[in-house]
ROSE-4610 file (N, C-alpha, C; in Angstrom, 1 decimal, always signed):
// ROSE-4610
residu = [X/X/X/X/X/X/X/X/X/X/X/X/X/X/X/X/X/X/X/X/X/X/X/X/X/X/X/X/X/X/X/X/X/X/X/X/X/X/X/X/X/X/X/X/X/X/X/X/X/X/X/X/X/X/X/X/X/X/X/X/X/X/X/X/X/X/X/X/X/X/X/X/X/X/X/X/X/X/X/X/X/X/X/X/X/X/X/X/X/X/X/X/X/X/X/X/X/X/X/X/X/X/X/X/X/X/X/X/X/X/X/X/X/X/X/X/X/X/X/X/X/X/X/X/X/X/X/X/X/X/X/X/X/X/X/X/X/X/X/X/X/X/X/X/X/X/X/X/X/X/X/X/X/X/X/X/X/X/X/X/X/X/X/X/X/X/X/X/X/X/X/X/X/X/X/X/X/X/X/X/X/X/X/X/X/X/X/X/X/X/X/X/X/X/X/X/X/X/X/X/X/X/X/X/X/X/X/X/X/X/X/X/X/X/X/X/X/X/X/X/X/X/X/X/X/X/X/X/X/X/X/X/X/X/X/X/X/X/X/X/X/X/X/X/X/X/X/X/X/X/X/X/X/X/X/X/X/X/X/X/X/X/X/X/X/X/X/X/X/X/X/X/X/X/X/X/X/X/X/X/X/X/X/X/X/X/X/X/X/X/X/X/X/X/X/X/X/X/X/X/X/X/X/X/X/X/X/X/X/X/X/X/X/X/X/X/X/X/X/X/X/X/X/X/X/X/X/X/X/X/X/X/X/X/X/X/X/X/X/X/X/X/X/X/X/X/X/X/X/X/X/X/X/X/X/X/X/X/X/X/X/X/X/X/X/X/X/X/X/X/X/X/X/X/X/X/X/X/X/X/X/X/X/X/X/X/X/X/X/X/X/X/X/X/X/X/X/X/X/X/X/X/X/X/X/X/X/X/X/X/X/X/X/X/X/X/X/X/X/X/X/X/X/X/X/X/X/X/X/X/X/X/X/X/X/X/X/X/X/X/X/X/X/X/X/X/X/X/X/X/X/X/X/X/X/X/X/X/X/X/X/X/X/X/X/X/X/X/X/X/X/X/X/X/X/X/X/X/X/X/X/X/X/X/X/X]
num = [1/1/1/2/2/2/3/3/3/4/4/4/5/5/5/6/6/6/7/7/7/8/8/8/9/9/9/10/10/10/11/11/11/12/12/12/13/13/13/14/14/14/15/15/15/16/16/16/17/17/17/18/18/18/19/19/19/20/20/20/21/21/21/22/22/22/23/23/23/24/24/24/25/25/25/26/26/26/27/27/27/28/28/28/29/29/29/30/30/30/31/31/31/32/32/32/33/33/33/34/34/34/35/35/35/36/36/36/37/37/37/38/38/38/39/39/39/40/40/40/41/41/41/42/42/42/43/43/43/44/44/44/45/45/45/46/46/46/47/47/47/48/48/48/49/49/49/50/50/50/51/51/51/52/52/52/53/53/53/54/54/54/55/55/55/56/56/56/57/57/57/58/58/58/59/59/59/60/60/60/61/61/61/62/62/62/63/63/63/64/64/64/65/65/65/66/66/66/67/67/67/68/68/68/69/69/69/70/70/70/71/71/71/72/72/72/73/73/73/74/74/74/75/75/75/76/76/76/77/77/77/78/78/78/79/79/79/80/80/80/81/81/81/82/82/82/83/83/83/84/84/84/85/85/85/86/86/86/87/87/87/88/88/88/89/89/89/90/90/90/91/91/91/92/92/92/93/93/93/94/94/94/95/95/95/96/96/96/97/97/97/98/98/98/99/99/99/100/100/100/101/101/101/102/102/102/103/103/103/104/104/104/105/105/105/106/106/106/107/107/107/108/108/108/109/109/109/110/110/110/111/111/111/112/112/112/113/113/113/114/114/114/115/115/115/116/116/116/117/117/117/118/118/118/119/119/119/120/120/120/121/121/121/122/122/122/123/123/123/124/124/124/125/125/125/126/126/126/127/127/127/128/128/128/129/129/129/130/130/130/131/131/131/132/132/132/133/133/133/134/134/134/135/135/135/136/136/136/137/137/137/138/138/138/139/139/139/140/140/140/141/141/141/142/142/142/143/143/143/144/144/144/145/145/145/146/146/146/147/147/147/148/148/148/149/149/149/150/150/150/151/151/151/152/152/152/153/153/153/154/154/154/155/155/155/156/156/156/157/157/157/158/158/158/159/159/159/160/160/160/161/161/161/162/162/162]
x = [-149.6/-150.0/-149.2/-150.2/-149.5/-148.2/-147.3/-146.5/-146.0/-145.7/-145.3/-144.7/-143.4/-142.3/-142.8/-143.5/-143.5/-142.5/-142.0/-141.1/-141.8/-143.1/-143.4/-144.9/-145.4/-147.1/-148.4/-148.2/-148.6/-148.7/-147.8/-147.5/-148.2/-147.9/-148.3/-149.8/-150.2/-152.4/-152.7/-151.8/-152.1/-152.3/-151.1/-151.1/-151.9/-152.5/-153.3/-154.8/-155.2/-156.2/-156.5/-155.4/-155.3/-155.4/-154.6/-155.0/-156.0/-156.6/-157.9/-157.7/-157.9/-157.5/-158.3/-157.8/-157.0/-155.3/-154.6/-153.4/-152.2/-150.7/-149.9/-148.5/-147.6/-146.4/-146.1/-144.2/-143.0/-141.8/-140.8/-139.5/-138.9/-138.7/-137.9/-136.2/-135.6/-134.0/-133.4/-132.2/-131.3/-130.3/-130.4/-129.9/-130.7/-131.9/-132.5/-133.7/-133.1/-133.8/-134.8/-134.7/-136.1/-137.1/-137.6/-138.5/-139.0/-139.6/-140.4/-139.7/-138.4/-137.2/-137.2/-137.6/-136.8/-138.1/-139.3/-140.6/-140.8/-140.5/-140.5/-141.6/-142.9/-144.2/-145.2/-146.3/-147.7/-148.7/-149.6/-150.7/-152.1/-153.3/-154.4/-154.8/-154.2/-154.1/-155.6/-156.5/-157.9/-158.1/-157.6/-158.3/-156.6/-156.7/-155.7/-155.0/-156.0/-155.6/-154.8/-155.2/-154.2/-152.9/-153.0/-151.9/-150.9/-150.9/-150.2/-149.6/-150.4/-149.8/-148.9/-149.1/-148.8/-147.5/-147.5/-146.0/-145.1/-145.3/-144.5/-143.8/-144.8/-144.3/-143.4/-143.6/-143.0/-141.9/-141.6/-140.0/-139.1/-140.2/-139.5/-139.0/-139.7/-139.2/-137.8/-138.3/-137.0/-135.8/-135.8/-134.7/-134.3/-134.9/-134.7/-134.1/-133.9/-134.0/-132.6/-132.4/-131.3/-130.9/-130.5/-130.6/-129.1/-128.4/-127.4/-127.9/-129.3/-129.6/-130.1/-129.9/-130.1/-131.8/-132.5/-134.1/-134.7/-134.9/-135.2/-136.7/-137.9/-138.9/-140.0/-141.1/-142.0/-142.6/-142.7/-143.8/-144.7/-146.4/-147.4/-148.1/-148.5/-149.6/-150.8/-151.4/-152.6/-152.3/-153.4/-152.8/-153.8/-153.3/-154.1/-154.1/-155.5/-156.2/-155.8/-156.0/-156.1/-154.9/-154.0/-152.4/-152.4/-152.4/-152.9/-151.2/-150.0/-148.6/-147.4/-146.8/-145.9/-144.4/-144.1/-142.6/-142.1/-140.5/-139.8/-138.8/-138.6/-138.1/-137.3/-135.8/-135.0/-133.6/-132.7/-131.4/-130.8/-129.5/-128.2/-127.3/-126.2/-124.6/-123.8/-123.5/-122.3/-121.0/-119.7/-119.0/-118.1/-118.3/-117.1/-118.1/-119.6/-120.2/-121.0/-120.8/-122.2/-123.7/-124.2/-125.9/-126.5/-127.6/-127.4/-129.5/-129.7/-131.7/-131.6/-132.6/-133.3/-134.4/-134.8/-136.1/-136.6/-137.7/-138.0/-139.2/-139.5/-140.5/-140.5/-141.4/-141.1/-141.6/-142.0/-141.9/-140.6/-141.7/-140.0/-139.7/-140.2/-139.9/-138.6/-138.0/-136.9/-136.0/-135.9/-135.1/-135.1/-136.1/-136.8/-135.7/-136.8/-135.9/-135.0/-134.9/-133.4/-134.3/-135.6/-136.2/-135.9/-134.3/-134.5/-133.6/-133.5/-132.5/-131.9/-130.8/-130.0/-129.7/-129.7/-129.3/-128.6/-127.3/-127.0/-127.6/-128.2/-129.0/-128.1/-128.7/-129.9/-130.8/-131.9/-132.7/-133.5/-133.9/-135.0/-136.3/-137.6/-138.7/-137.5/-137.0/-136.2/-135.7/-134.8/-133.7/-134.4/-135.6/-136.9/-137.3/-137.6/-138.5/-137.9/-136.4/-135.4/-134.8/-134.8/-134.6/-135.7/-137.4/-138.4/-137.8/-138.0/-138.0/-137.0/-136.1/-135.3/-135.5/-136.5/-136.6/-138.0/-138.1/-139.3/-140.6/-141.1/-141.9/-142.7/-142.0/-142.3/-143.1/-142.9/-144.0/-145.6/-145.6/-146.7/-147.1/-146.6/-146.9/-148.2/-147.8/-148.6/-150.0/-150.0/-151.7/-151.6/-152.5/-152.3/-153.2/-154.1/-155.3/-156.6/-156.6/-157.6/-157.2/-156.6/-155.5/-155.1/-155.9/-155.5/-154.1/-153.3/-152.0/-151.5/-150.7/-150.0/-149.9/-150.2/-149.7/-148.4/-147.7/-146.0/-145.9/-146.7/-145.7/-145.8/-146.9/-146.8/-145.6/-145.6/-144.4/-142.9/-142.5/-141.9/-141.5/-142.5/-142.7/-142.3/-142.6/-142.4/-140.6/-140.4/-138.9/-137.9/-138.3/-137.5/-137.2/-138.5/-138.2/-138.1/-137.9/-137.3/-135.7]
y = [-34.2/-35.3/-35.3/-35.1/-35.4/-36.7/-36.8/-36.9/-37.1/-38.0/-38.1/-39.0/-39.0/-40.3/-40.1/-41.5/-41.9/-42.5/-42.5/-43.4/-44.2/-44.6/-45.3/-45.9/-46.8/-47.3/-46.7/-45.5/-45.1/-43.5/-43.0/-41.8/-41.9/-43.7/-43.3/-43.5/-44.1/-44.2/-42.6/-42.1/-40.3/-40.0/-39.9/-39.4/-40.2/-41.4/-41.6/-41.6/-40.9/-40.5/-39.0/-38.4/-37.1/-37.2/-38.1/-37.9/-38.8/-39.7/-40.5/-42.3/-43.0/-44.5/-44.3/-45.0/-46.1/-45.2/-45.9/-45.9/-46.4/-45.7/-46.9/-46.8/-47.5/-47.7/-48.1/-47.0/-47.9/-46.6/-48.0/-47.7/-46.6/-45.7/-44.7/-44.6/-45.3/-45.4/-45.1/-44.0/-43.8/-45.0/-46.0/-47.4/-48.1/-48.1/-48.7/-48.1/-48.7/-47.6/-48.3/-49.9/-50.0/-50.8/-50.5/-50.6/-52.1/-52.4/-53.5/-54.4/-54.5/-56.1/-55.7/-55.5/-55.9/-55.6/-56.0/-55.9/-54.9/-53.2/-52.1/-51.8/-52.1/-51.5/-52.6/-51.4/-52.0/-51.4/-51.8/-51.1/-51.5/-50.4/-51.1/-50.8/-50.2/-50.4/-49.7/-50.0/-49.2/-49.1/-49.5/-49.1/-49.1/-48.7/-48.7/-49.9/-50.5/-52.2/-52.5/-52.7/-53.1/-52.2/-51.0/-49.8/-50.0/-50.7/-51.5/-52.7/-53.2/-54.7/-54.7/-53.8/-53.6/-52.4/-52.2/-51.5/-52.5/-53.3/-54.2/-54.7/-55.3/-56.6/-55.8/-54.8/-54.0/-53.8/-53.4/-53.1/-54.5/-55.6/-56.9/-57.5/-57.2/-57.7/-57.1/-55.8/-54.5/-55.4/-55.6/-55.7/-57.0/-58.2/-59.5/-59.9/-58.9/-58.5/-57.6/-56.8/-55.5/-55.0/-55.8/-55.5/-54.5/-54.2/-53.3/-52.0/-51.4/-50.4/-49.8/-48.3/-47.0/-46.5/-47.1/-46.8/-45.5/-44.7/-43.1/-43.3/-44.2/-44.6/-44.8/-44.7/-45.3/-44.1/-44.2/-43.1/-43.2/-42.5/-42.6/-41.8/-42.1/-41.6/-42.2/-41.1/-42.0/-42.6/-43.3/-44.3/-43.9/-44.2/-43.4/-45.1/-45.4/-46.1/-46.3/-45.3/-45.5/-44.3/-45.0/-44.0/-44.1/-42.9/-42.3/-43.0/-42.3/-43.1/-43.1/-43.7/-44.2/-44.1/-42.5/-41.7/-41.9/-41.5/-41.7/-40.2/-39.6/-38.8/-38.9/-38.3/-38.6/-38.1/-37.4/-36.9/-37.5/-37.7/-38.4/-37.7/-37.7/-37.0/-37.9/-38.0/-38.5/-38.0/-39.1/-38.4/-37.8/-37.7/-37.0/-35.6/-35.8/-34.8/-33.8/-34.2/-33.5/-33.9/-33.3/-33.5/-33.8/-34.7/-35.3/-35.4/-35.2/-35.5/-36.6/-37.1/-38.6/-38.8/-38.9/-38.8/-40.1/-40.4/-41.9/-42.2/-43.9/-44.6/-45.3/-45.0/-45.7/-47.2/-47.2/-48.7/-49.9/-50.8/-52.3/-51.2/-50.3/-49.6/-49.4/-48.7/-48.1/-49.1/-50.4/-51.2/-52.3/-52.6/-53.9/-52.8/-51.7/-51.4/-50.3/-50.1/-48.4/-47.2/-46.9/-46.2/-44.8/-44.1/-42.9/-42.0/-40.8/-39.8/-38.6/-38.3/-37.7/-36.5/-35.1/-34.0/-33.4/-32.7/-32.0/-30.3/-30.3/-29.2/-27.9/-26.9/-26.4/-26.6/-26.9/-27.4/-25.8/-25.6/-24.3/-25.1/-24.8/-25.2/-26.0/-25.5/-26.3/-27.7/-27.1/-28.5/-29.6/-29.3/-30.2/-30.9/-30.6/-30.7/-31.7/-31.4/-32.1/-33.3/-33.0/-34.5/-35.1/-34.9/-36.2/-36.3/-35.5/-36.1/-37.2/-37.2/-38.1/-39.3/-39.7/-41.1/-42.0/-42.5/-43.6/-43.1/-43.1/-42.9/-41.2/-40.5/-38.9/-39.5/-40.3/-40.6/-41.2/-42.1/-42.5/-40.8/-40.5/-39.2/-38.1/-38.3/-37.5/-37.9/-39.3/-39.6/-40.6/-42.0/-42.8/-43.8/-44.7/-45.2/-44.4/-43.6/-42.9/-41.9/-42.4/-42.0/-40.2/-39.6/-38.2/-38.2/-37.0/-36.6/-36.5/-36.2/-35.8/-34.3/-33.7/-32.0/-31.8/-31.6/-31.6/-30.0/-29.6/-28.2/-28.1/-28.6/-29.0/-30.0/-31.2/-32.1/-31.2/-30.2/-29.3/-28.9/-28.4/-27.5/-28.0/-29.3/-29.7/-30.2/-30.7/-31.2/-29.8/-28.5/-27.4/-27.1/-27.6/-26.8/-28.2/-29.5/-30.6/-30.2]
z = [+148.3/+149.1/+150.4/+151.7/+152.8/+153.1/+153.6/+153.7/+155.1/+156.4/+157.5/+157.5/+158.7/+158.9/+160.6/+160.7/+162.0/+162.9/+164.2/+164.7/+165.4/+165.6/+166.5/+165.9/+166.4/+165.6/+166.1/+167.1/+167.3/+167.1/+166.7/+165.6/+164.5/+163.7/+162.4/+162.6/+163.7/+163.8/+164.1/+164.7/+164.7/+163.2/+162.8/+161.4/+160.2/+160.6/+159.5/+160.0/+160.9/+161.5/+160.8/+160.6/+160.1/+159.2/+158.0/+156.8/+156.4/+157.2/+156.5/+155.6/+156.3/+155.6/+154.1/+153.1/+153.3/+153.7/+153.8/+154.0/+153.7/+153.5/+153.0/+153.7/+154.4/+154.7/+153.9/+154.3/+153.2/+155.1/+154.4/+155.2/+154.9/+155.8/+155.3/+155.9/+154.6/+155.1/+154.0/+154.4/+153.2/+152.5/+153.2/+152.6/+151.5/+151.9/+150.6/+149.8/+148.6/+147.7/+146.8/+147.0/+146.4/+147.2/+148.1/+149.3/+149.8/+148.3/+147.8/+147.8/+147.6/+147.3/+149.3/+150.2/+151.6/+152.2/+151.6/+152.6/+152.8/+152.8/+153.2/+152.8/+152.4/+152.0/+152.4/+153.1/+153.2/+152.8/+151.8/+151.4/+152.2/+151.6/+152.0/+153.6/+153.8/+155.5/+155.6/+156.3/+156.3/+157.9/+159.1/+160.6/+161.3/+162.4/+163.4/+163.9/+164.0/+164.3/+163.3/+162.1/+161.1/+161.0/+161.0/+160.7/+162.2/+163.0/+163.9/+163.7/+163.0/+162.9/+161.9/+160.5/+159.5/+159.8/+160.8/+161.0/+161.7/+162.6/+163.3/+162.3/+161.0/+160.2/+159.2/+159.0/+158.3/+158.8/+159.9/+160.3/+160.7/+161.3/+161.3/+159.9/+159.0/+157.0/+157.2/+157.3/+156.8/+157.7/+159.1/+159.8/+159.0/+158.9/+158.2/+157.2/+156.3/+154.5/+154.9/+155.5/+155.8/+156.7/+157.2/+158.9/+159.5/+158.3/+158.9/+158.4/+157.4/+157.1/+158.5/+158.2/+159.3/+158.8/+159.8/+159.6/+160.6/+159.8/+160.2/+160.7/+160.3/+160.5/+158.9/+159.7/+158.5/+157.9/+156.6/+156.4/+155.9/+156.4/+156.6/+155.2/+154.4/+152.9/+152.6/+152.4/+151.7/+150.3/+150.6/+149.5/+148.3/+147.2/+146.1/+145.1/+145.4/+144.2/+143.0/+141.7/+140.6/+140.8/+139.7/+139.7/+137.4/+137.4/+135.7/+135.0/+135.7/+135.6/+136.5/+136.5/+137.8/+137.3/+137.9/+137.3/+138.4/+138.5/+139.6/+139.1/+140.5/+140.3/+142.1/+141.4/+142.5/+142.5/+143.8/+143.2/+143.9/+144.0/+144.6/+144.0/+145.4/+144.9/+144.2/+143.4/+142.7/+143.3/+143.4/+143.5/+142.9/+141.5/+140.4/+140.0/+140.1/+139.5/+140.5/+141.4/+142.7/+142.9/+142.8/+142.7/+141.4/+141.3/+140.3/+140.4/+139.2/+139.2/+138.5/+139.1/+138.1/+137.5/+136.3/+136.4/+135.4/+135.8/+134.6/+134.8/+133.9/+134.5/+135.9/+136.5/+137.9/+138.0/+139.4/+139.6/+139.3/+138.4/+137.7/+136.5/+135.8/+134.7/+134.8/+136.0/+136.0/+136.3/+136.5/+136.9/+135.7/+135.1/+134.0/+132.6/+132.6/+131.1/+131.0/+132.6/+132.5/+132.0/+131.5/+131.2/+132.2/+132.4/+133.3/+132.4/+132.8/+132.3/+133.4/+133.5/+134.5/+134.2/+135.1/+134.7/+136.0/+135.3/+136.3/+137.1/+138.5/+138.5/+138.6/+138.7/+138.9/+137.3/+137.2/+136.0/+136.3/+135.0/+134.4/+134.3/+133.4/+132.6/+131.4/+130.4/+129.5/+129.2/+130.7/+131.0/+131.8/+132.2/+132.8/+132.1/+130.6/+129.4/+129.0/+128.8/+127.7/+129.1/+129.6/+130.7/+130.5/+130.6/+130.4/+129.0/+127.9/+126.5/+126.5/+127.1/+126.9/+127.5/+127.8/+128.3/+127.6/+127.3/+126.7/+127.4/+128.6/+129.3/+128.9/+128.6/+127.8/+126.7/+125.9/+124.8/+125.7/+126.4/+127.0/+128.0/+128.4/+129.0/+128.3/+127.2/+126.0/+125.9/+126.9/+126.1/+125.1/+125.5/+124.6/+125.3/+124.2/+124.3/+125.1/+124.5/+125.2/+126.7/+126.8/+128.3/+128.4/+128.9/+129.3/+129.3/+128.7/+128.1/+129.9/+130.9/+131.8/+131.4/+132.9/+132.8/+132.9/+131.3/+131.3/+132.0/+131.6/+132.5/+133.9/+134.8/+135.6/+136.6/+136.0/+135.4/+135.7/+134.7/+134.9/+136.2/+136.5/+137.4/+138.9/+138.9/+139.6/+140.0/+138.8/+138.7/+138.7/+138.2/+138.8/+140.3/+140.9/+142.0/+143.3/+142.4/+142.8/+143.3]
């Protein structure tokens, strides 16, 4: 999925001209990390007009809500409709351990029930495998109520070279 950090509201009408409405902003600051508690997200965005307005209000929340975080700008994705499941994957330096992967249920998942698991990298296919297994969300992963299983090796694949 394309992927752009705009600095201005008129960068991001470039870039979502390119990649095609609908559209979705979120803040891109290494201060905060869950977007949605400080207004940092706008969905839905469908014309230019809006993808303007919807950036102003957006960085006015952000300043409102956090106003001493360092905002690198906004970044511009299409926005995807129907989402099959909602993982979070993510690394941060610790500072007793180094670099550090995260991986879990996303969204409130990862905040509501802790639903994550941590590994120190470099990760293989293996050490990928046995980091989802280890979290609650690896069972729903499999497929369940009729629900197409997730491509774990893919999954994998991805978190290796995360």
């Amino acid at each position: 999925m394309a992927t752009h950090i705009a600095a201005s509201p008129e960068e991001a009408v470039a870039y979502a001209r390119d990649i095609g409405y609908p559209v979705v902003l979120k803040i891109d600051s290494p201060d905060i990390i869950f977007r949605q508690d400080v207004g940092g997200v706008a969905t839905g965005i469908n014309s230019d007009e809006a993808l303007r307005s919807a950036y102003e209000r957006l960085r006015a929340r952000v300043a409102k809500f956090q106003p001493q975080a360092a905002i690198r700008g906004v970044v511009v994705q299409k926005m995807i409709e129907v989402i099959d499941y909602e993982l979070i994957l993510g690394a941060k330096k610790d500072k007793n351990y180094g670099a550090v992967v995260l991986f879990g249920m996303g969204g409130i998942g990862v905040e509501i029930f802790r639903d994550f698991s941590i590994a120190l990298p470099p990760l293989n296919q293996t050490l990928a495998r046995r980091l989802m297994e280890e979290t609650k969300v690896y069972t729903m992963l499999q497929g369940y109520r009729g629900k197409a299983p997730a491509d774990l090796g893919r999954l994998e694949s991805i978190i290796v070279s995360f």
